[in-house]
Biopython code that builds the backbone (N, CA, C, O; Angstrom):
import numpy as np
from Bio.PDB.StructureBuilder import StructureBuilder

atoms = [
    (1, "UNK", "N", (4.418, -1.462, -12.927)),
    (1, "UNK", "CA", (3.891, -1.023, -11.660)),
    (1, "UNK", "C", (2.689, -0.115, -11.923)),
    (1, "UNK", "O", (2.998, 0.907, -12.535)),
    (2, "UNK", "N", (1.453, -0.230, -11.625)),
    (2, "UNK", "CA", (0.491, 0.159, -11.505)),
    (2, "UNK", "C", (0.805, 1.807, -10.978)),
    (2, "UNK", "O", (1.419, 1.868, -9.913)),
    (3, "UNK", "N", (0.519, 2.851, -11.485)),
    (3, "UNK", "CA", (0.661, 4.239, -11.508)),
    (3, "UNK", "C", (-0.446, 4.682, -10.806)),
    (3, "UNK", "O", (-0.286, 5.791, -10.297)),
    (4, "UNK", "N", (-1.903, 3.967, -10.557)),
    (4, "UNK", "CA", (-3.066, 4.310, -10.521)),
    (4, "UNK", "C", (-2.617, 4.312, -8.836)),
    (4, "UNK", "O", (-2.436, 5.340, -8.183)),
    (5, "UNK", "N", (-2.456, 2.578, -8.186)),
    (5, "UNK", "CA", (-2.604, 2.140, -7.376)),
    (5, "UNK", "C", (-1.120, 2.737, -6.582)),
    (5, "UNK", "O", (-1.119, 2.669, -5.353)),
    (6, "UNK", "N", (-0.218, 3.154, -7.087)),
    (6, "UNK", "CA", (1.051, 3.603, -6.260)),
    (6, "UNK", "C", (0.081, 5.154, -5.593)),
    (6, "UNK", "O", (-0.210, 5.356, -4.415)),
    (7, "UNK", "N", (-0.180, 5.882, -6.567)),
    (7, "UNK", "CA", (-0.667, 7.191, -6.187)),
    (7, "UNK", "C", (-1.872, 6.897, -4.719)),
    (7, "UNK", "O", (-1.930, 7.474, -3.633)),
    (8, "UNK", "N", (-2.639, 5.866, -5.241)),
    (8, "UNK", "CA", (-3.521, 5.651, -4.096)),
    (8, "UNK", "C", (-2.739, 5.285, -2.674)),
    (8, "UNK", "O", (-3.094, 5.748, -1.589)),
    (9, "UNK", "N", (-1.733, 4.473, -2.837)),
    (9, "UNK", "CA", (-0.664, 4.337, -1.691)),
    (9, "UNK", "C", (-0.289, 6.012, -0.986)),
    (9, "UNK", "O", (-0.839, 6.686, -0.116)),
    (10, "UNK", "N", (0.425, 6.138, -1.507)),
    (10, "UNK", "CA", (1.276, 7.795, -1.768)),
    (10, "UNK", "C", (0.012, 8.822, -0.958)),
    (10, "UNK", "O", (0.413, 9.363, 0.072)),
    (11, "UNK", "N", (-1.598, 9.139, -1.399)),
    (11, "UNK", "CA", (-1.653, 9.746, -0.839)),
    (11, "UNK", "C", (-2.506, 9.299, 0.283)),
    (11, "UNK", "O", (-2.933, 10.028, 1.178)),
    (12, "UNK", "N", (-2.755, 7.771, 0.120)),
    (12, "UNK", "CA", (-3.318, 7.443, 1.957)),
    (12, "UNK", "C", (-2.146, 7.632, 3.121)),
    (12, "UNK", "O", (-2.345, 7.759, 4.329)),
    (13, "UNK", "N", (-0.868, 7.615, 2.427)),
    (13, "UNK", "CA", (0.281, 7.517, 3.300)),
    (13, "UNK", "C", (0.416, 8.784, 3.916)),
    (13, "UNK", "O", (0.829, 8.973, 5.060)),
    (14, "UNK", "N", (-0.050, 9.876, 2.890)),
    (14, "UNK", "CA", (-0.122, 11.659, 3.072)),
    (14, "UNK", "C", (-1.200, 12.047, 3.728)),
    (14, "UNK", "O", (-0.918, 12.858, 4.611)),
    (15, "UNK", "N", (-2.314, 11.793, 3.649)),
    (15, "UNK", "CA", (-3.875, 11.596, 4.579)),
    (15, "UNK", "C", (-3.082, 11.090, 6.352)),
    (15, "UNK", "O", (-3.250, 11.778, 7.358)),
    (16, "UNK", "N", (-2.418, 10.034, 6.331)),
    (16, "UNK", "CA", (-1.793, 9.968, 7.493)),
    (16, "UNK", "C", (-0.629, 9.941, 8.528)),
    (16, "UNK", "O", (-0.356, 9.250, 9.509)),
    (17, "UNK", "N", (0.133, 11.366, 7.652)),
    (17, "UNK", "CA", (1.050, 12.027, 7.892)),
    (17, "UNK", "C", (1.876, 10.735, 7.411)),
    (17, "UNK", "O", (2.448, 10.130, 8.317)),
    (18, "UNK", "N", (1.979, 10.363, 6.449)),
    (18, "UNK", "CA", (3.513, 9.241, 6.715)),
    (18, "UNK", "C", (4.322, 9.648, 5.659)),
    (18, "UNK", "O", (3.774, 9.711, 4.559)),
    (19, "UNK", "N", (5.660, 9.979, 5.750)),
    (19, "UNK", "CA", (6.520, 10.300, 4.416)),
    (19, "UNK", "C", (6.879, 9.198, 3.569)),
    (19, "UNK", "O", (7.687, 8.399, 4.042)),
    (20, "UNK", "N", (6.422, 8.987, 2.363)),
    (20, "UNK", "CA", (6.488, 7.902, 1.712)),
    (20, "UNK", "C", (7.286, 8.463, 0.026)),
    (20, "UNK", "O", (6.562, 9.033, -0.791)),
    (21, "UNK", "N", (8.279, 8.295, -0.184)),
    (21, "UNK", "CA", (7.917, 8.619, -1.823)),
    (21, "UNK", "C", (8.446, 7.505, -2.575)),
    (21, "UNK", "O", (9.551, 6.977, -2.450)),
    (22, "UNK", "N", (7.355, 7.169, -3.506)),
    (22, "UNK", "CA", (7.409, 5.956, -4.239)),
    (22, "UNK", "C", (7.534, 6.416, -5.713)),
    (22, "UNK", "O", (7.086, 5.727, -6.630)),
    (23, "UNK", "N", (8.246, 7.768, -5.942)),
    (23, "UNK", "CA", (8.505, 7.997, -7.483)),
    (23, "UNK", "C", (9.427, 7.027, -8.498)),
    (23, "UNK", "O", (9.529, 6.650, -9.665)),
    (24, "UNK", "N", (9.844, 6.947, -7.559)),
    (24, "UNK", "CA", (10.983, 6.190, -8.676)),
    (24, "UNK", "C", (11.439, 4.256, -8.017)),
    (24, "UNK", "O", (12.505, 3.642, -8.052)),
    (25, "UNK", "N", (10.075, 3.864, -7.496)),
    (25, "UNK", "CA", (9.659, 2.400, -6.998)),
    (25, "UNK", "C", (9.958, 1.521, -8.544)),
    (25, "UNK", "O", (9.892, 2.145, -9.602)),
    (26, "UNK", "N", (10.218, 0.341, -8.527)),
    (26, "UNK", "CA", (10.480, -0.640, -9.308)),
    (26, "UNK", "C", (9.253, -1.737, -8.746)),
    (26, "UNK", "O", (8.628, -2.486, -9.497)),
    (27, "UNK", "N", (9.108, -1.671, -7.593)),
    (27, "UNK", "CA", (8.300, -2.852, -6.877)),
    (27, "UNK", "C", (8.812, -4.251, -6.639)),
    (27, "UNK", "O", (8.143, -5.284, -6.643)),
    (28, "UNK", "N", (10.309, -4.095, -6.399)),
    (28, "UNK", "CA", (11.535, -4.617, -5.603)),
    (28, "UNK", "C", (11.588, -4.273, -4.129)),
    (28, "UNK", "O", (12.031, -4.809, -3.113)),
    (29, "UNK", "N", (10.990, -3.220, -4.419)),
    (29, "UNK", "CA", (11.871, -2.604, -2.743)),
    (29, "UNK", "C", (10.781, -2.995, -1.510)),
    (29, "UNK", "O", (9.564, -2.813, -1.476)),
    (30, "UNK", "N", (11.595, -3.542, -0.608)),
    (30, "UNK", "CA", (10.711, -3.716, 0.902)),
    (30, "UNK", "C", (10.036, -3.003, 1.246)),
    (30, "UNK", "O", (9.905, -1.980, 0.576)),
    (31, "UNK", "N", (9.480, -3.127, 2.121)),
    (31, "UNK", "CA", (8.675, -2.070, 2.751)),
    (31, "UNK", "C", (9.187, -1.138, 3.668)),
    (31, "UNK", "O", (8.853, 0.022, 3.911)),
    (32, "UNK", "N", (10.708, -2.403, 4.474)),
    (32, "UNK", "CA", (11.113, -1.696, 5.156)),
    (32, "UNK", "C", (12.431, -0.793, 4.552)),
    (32, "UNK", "O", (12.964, -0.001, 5.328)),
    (33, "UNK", "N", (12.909, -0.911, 3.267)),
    (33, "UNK", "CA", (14.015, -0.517, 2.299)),
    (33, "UNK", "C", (12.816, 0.809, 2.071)),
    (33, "UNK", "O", (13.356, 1.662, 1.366)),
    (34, "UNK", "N", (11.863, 1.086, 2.322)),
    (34, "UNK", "CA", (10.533, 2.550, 2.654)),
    (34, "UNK", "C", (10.386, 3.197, 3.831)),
    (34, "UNK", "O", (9.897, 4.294, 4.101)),
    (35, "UNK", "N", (10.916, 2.296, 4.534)),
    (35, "UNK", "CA", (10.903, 3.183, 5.808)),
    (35, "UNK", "C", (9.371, 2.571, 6.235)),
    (35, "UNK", "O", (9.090, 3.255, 7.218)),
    (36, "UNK", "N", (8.342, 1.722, 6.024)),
    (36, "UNK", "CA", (7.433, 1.150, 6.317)),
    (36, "UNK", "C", (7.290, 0.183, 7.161)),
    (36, "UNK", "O", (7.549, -0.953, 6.763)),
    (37, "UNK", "N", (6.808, 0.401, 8.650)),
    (37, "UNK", "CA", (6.910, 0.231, 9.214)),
    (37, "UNK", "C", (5.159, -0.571, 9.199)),
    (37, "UNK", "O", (4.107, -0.228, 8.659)),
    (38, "UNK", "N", (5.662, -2.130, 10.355)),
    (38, "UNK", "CA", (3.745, -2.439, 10.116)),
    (38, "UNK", "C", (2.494, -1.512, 10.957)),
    (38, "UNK", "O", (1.367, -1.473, 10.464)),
    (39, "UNK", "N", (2.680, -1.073, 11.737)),
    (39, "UNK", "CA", (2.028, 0.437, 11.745)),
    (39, "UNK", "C", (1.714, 1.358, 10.674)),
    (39, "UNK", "O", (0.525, 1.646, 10.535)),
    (40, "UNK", "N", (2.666, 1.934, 9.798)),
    (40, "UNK", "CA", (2.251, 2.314, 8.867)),
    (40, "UNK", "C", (1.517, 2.075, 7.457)),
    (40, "UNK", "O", (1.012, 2.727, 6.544)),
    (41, "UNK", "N", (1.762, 0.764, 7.829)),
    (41, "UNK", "CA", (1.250, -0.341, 6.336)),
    (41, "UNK", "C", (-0.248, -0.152, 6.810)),
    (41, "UNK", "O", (-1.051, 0.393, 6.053)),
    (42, "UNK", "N", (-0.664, -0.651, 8.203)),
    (42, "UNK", "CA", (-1.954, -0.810, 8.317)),
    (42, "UNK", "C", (-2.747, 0.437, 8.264)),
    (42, "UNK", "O", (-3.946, 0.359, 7.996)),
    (43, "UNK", "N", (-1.937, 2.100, 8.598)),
    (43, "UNK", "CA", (-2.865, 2.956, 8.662)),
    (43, "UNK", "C", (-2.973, 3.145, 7.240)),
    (43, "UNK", "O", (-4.049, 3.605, 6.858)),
    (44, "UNK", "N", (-1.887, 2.831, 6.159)),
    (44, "UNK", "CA", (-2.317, 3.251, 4.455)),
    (44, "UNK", "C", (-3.406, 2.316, 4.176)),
    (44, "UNK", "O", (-4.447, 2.719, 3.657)),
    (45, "UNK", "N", (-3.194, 0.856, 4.550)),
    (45, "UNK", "CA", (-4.427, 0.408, 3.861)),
    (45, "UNK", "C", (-5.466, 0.518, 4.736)),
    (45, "UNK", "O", (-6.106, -0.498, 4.469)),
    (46, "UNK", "N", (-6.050, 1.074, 5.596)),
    (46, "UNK", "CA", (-7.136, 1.440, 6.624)),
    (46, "UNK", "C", (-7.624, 2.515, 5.533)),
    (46, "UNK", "O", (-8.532, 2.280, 4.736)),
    (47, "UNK", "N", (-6.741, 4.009, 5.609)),
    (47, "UNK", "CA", (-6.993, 4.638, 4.912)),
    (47, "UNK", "C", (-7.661, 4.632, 2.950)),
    (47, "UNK", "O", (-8.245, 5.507, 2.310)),
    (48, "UNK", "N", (-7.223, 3.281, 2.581)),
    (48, "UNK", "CA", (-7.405, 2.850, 1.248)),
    (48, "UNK", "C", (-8.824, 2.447, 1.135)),
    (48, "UNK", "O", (-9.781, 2.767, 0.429)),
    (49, "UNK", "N", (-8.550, 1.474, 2.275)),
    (49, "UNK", "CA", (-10.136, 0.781, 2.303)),
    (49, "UNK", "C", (-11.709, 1.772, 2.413)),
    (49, "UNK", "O", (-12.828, 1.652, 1.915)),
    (50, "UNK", "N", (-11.028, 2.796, 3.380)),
    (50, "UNK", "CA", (-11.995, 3.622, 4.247)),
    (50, "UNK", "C", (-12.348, 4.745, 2.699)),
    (50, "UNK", "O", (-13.445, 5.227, 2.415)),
    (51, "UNK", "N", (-11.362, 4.872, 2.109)),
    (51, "UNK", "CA", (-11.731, 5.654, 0.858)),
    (51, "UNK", "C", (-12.736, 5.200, -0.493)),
    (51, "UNK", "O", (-13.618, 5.865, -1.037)),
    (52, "UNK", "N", (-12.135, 3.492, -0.879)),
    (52, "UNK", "CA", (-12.444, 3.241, -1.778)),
    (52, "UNK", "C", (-13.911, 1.776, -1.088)),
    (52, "UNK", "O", (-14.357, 0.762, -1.625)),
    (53, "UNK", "N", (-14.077, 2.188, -0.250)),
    (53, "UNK", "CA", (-15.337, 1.076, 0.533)),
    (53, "UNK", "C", (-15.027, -0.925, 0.265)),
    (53, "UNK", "O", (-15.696, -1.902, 0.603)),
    (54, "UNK", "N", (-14.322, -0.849, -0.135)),
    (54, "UNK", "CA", (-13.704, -2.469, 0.269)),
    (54, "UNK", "C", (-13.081, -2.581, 2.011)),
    (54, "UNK", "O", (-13.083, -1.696, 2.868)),
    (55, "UNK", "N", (-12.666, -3.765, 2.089)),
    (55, "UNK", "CA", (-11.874, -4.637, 2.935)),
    (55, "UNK", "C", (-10.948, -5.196, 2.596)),
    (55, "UNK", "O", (-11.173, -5.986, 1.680)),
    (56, "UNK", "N", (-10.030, -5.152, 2.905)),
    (56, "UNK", "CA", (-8.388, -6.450, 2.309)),
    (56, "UNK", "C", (-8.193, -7.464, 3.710)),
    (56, "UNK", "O", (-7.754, -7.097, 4.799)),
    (57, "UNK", "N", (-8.599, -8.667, 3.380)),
    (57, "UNK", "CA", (-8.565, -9.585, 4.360)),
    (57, "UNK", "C", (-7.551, -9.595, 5.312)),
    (57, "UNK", "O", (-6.955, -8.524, 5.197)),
    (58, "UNK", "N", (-7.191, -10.088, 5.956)),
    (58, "UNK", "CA", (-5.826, -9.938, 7.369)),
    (58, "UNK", "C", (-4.764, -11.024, 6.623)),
    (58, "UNK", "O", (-3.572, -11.139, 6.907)),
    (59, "UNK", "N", (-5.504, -11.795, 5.593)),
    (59, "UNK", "CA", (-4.916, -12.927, 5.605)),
    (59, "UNK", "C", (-3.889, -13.003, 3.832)),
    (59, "UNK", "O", (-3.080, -13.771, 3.312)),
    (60, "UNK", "N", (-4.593, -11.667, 3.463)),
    (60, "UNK", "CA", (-3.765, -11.458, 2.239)),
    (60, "UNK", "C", (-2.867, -9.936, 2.482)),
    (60, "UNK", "O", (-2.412, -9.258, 1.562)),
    (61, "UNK", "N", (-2.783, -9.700, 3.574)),
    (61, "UNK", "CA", (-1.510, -8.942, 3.917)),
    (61, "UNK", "C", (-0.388, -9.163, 4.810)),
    (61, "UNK", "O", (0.564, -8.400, 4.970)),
    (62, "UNK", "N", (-0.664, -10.689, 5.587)),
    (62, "UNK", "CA", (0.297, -11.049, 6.183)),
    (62, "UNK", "C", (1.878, -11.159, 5.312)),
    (62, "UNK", "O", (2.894, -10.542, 5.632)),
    (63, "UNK", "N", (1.784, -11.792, 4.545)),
    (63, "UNK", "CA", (2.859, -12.049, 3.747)),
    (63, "UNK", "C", (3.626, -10.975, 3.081)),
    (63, "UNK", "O", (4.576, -11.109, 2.311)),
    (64, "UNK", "N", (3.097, -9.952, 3.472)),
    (64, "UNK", "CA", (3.438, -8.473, 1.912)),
    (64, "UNK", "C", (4.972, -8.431, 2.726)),
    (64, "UNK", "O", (5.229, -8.464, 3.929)),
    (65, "UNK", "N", (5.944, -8.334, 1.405)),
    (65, "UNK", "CA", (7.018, -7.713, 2.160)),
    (65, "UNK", "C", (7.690, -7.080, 0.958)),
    (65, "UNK", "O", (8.910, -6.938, 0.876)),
    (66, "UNK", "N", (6.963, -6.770, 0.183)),
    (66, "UNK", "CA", (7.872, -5.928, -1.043)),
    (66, "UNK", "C", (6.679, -4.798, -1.415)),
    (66, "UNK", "O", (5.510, -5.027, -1.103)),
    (67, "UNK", "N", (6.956, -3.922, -1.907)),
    (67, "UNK", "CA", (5.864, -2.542, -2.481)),
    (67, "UNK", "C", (5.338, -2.891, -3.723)),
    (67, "UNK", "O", (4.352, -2.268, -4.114)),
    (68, "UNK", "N", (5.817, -3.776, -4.418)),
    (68, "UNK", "CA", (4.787, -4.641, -5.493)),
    (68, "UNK", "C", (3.876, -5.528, -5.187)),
    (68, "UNK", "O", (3.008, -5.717, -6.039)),
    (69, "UNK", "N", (3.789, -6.515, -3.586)),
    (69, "UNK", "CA", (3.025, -7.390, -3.572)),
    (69, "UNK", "C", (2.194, -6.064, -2.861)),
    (69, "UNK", "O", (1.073, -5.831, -3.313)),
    (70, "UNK", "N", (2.562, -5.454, -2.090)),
    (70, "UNK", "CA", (1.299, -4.560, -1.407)),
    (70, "UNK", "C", (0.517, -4.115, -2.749)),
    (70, "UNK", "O", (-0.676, -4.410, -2.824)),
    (71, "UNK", "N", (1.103, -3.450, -3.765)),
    (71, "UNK", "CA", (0.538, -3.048, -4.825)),
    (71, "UNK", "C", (-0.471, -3.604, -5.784)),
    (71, "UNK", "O", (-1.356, -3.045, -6.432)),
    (72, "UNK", "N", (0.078, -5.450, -5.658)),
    (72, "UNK", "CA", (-0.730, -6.365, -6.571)),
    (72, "UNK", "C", (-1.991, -6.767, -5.342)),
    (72, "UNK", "O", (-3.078, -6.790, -5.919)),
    (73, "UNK", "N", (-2.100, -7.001, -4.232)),
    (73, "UNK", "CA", (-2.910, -6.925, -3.125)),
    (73, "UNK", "C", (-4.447, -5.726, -3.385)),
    (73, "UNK", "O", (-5.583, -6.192, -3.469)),
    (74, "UNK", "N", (-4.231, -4.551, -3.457)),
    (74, "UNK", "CA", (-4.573, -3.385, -3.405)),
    (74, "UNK", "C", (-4.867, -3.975, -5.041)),
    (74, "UNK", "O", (-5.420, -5.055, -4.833)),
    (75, "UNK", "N", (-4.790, -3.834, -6.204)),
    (75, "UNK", "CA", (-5.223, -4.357, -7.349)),
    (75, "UNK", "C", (-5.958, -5.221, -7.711)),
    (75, "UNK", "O", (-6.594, -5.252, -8.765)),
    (76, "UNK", "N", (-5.928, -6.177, -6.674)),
    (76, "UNK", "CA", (-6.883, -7.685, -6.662)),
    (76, "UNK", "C", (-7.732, -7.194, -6.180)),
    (76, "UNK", "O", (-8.700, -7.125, -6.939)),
    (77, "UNK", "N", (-7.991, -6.515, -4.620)),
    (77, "UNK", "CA", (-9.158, -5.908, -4.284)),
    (77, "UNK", "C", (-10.293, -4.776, -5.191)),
    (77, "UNK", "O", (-11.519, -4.667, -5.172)),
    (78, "UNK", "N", (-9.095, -3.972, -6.024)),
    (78, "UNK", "CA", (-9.839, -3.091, -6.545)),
    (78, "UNK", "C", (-11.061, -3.165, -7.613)),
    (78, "UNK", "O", (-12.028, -2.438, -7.845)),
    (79, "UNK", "N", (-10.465, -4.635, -8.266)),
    (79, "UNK", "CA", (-10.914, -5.726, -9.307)),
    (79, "UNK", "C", (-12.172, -6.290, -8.981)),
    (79, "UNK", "O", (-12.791, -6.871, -9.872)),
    (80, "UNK", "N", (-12.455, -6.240, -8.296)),
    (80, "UNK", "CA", (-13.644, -7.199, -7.318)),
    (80, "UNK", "C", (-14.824, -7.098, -7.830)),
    (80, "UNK", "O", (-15.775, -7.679, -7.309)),
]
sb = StructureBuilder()
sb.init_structure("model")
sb.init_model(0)
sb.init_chain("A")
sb.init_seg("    ")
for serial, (resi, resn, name, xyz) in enumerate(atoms, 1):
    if name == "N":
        sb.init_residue(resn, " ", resi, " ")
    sb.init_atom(name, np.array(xyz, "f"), 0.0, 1.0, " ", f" {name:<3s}", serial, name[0])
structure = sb.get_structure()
């Protein structure tokens, strides 16, 4: 699991008040086994994007339903 890209999660989630803690994530766990709600998914990666000046298409976050694919998502973009 990417350490770089969890932290970037963690503190867009903290930028928008959301309690998230992903210390001890495997990148098994749902989003909603996080308490992640799709409201909250979209304000972390709003917040991600708005930080690091990319876009993550609509069409490669439909599917996310574990904290590793959000993670490998957010990694592909960062790659670019």
């Amino acid at each position: 699991m990417n350490k770089e890209v969890l932290k970037m999660i963690s503190d867009a989630a903290s930028e928008s008040n959301i309690s998230l803690n992903l210390s001890k994530v495997t990148g098994d766990e749902t989003l909603a086994q996080l308490n992640l709600d799709s409201l909250n998914s979209i304000a972390i990666i709003v917040a991600i994007e708005n930080k690091h000046g990319f876009h993550i298409a609509d069409e490669d976050l439909t599917n996310i339903k574990t904290i590793g694919e959000f993670v490998k998502v957010i990694e592909h973009y960062l790659h670019k």
